[in-house]
C-alpha positions in Angstrom: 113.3 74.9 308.8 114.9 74.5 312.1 115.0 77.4 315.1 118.3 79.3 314.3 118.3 79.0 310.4 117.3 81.8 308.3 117.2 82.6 304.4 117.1 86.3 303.1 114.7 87.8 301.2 113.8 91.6 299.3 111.8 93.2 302.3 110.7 95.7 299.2 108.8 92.7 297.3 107.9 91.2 300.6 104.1 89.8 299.5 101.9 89.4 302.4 101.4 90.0 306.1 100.1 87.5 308.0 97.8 88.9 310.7 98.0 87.9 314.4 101.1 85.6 313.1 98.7 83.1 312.3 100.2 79.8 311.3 103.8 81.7 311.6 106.1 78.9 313.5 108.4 81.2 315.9 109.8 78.6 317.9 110.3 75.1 318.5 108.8 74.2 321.8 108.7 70.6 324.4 106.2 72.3 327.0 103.4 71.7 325.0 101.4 70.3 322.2 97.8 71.1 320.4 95.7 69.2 318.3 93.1 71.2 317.1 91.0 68.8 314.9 91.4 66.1 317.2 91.0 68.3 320.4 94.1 67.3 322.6 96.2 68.8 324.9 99.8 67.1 325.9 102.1 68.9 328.4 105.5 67.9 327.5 104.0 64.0 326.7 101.3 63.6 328.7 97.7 64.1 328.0 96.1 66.4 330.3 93.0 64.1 330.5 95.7 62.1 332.0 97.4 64.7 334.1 93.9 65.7 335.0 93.5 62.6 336.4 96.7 61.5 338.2 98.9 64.3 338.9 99.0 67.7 340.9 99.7 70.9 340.3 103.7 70.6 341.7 104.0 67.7 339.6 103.2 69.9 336.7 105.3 72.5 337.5 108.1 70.3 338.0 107.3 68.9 334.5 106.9 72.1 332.4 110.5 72.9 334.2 112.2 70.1 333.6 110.2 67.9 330.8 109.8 65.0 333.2 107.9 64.0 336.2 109.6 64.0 339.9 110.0 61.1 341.2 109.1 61.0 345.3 112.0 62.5 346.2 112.5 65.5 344.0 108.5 65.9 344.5 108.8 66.5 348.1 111.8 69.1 348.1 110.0 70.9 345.3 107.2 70.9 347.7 108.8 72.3 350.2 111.1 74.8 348.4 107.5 76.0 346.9 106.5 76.3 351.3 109.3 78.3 351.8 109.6 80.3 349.2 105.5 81.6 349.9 105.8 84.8 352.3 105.9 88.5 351.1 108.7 90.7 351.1 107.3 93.6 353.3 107.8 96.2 350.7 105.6 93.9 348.6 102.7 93.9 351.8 102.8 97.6 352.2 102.5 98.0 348.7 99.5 95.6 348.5 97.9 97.3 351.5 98.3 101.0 350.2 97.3 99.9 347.3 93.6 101.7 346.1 90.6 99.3 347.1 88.9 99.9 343.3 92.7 98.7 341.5 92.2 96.2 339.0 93.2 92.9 340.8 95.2 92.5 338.0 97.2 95.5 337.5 98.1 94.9 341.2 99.3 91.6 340.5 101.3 92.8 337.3 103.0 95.8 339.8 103.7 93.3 342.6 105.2 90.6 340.5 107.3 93.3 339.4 108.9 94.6 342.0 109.3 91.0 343.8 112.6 91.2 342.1 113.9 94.2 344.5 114.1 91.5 347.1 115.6 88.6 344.8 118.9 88.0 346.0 119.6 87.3 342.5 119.1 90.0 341.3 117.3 88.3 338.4 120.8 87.6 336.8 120.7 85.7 334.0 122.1 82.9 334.5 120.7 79.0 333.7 121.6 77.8 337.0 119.1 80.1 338.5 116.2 79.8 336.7 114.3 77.1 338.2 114.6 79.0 341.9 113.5 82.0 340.3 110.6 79.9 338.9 110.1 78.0 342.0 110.0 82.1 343.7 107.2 84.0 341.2 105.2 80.2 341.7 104.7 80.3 345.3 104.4 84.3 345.9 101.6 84.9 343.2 98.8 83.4 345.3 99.9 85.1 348.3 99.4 88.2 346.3 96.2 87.5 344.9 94.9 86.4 348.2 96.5 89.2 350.3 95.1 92.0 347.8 91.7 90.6 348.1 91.7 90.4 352.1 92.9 94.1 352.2 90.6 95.6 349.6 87.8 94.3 351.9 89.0 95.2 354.8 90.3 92.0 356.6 93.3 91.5 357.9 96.4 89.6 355.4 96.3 86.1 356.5 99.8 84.4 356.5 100.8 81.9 354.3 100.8 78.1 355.8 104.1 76.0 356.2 102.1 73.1 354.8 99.8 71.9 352.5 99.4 72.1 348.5 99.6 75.2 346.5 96.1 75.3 346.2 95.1 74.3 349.9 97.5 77.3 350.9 95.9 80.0 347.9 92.2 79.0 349.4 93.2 79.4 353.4 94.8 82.6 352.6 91.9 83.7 350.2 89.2 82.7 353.0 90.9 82.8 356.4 90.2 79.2 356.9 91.8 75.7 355.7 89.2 74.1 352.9 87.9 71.5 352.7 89.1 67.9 350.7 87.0 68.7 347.3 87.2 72.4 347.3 91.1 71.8 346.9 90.9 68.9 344.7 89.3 71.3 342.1 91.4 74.2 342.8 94.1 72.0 342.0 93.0 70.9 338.9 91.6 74.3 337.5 95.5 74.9 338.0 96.9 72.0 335.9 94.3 72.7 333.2 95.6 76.1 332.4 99.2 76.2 333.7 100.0 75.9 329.7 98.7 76.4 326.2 101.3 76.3 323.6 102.2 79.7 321.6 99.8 82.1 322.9 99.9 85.5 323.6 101.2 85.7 326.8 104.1 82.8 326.2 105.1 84.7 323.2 105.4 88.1 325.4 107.7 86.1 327.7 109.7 84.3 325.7 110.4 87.6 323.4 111.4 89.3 327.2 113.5 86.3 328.0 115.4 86.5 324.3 117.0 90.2 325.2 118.4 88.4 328.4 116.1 90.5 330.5 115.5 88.4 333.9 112.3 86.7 334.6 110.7 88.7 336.7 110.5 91.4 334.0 108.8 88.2 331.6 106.4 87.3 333.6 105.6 91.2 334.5 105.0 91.3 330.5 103.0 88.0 330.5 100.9 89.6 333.4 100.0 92.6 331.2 99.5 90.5 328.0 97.1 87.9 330.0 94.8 90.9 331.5 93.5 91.7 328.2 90.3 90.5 327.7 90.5 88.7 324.0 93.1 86.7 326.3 92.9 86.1 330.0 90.1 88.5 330.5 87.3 86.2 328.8 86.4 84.0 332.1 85.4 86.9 333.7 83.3 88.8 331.0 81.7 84.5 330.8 80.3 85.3 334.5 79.4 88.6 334.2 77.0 87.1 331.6 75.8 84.3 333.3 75.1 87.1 336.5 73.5 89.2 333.9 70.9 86.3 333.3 70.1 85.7 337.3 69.6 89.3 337.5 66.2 88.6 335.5 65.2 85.3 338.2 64.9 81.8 337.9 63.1 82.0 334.7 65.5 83.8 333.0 65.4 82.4 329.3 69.2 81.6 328.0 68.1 80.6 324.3 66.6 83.7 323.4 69.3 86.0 325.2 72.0 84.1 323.4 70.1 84.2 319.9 69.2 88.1 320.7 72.8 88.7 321.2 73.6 87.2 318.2 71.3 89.1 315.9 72.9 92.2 317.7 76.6 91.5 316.3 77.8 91.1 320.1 80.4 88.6 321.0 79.7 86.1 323.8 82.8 85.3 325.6 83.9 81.7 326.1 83.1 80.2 322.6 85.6 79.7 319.8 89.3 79.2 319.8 92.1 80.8 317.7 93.7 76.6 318.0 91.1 74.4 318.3 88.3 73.2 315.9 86.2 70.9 317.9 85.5 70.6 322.0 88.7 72.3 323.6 89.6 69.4 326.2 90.0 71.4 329.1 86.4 72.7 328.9 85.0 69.2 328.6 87.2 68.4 332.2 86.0 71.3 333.7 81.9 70.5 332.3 81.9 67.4 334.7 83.5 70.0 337.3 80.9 72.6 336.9 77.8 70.4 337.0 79.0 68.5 340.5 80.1 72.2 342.2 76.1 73.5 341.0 74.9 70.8 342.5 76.7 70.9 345.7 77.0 74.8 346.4 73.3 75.4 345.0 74.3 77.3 341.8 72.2 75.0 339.5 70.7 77.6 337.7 74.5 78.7 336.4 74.9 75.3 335.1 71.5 74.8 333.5 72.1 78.6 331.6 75.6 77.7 330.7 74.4 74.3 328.5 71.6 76.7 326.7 73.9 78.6 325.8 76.1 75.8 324.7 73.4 74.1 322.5 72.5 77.1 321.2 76.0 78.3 320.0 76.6 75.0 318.4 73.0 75.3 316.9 73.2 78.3 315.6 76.9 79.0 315.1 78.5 75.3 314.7 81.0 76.7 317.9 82.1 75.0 320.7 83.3 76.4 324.5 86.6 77.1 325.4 88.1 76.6 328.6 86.8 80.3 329.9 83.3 79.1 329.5 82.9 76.6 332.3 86.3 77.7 334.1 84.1 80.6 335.2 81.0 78.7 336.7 83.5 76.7 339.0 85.5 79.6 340.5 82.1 81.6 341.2 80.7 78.5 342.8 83.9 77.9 345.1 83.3 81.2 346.4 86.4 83.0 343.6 84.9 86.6 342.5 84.8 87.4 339.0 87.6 89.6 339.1 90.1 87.8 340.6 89.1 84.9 337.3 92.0 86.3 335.6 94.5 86.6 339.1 93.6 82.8 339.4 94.6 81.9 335.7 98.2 83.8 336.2 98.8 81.8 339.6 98.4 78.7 337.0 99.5 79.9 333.7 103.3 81.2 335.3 104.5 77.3 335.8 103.9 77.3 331.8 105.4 80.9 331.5 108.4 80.3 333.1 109.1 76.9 331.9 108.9 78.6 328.7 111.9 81.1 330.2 113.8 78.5 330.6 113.4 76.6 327.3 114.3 79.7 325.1 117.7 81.0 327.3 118.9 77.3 326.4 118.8 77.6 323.1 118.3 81.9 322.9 118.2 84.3 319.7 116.8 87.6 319.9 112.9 87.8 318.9 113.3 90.4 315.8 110.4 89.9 313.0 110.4 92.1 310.3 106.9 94.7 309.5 105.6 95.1 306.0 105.5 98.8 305.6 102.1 100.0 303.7 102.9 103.6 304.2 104.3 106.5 301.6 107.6 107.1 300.5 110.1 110.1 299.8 107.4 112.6 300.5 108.5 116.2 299.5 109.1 118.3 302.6 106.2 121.3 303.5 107.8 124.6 305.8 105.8 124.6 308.7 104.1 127.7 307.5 102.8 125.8 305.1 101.1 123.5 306.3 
């Protein structure tokens, strides 16, 4: 059935509920496509081994925007537009500098995105012809946010965007307070085209159901924010570290099998395996494996590494489940010097090219998100004075 068409039906005889709206089609979609028994990925097309490979994170954007790569030209304006478009309204900085030092990185983010469209000349009207530079807008300012929040929550001074460079060479100077080097940007770059999109999941489906009452984008990508900092969503990289740092609390000899197998025979979940979509090896996760093991090696963290394959092999042993892309994601932030709070900040920076593009797709073609509940509850219930009661 095609996007638009709908058939009635008795809402009183309605027979099921399908939980999570799993396997429910909602929309038809070109930003992205999964394969779950086979284990692929394709951004509008392309596999993201092959993305992964050959392309950068503006050439993403430009192709989750516009279903096509740039060619040189429209490459380097994007580039620059994404330059200019970096720096902070002031009422933005103030609010980032006020803000309290213990916030959730996240809920900072989520409040700064937000009021980013004060200072929108804009307005965030909705209107087609806008919607790319409102894209191109929320991009570039979201790693100045996440890098400015975490320089002023430890005290150091805000450190101004660049006028230059890739997205992720500008998010790691203004993280760090100096420029990085050639390999610490190369992976920063591609952790950003691995998770700048993901097909129908919670966070897409909050912005595209925004986008359908003709609310402006800056109040979509606000939702997305809040949807994404919940931890059976964005949240999992983070609660993957915390683990692996709860396992070099105990030394070098800290035993991985058995604190896996323990936490299994306690019930407990263990972040970073399993996949609502995919049945096998999620692709990302085996991009970022090779990723992980070279950073260990290289920044000394290869006890992380070592850990995190125990605990791979015994999942799969024990569970038949493979890693998602939160399991190894978080092993190559901590060992490029990313904190384990800010996992989540750095998956937004990514994951709003795929939001947005998203936007876009569902104004084009644009019908109000209204699903119907099944109601389980009682019915003409005799009325009790509140006396007695």
């Amino acid at each position: 059935m095609s996007e638009g068409i709908h058939t009635g039906f008795d809402e009183q005889k309605y027979p099921y509920i399908n939980r999570g709206l799993e396997g429910i089609v909602a929309f038809s979609t070109t930003k992205s496509f999964i394969d779950g028994q086979k284990g692929e990925l394709i951004y509008s097309g392309y596999l993201i081994d092959t993305l992964a490979e050959n392309a950068t994170f503006e050439e993403v954007c430009f192709l989750l925007w516009n279903d096509r790569l740039p060619n040189a030209e429209e490459l380097e304006d994007l580039k620059k537009l994404l330059i200019e478009q970096r720096e902070l309204p002031q009422t933005v900085l103030n609010y980032i500098q006020s803000a309290d030092k213990d916030a959730e990185p996240m809920a900072v983010l989520r409040t700064a995105v937000s009021m980013l469209a004060d200072s929108d000349d804009t307005k965030g009207k909705f209107d087609d012809a806008l919607f790319e530079g409102q894209a191109i807008a929320i991009t570039a300012k979201i790693p100045s946010i996440i890098a400015a929040f975490d320089r002023a929550r430890k005290g150091e001074d805000i450190v101004a965007p660049l006028k230059e460079g890739s997205t992720a060479f500008n998010f790691l100077y203004m993280l760090n307070g100096e420029k990085p080097g050639k390999q610490a940007e190369k992976t920063m770059d591609l952790c950003l085209i691995l998770h700048a999109e993901h097909g129908m999941n919670a966070s897409t489906f909050t912005a595209r159901t925004i986008c359908a009452t003709q609310s402006d984008m800056y109040s979509a990508i606000t939702g997305a924010i809040g949807a994404l900092k919940g931890p059976l969503h964005g949240g999992a990289n983070t609660a993957v570290m915390n683990t692996l740092l709860k396992l070099q609390e105990q030394g070098d000899d800290a035993d991985a099998v058995e604190f896996t197998k323990k936490r299994l025979a306690n019930k407990e979940k263990i972040s970073g395996f399993g996949h609502r979509v995919y049945k096998t090896f999620d692709p990302r996760a085996r991009l970022l494996q090779n990723m992980s093991k070279d950073l260990s090696e290289e920044t000394g963290h290869q006890k992380l590494y070592e850990w995190s394959m125990d605990m791979l092999e015994t999942m799969k042993s024990e569970k038949d489940i493979d890693p998602n892309v939160d399991f190894f994601s978080a092993t190559v932030y901590y060992s490029i010097g990313i904190q384990p709070d800010l996992f989540t900040c750095i998956f937004t920076m990514s994951r709003v090219s795929g939001w947005t593009g998203h936007f876009i797709e569902q104004a084009a073609n644009n019908r109000l998100v209204r699903p119907r509940a099944l109601y389980v509850g009682e019915k003409h219930l005799d009325w009790v004075p509140v006396e007695e009661r």
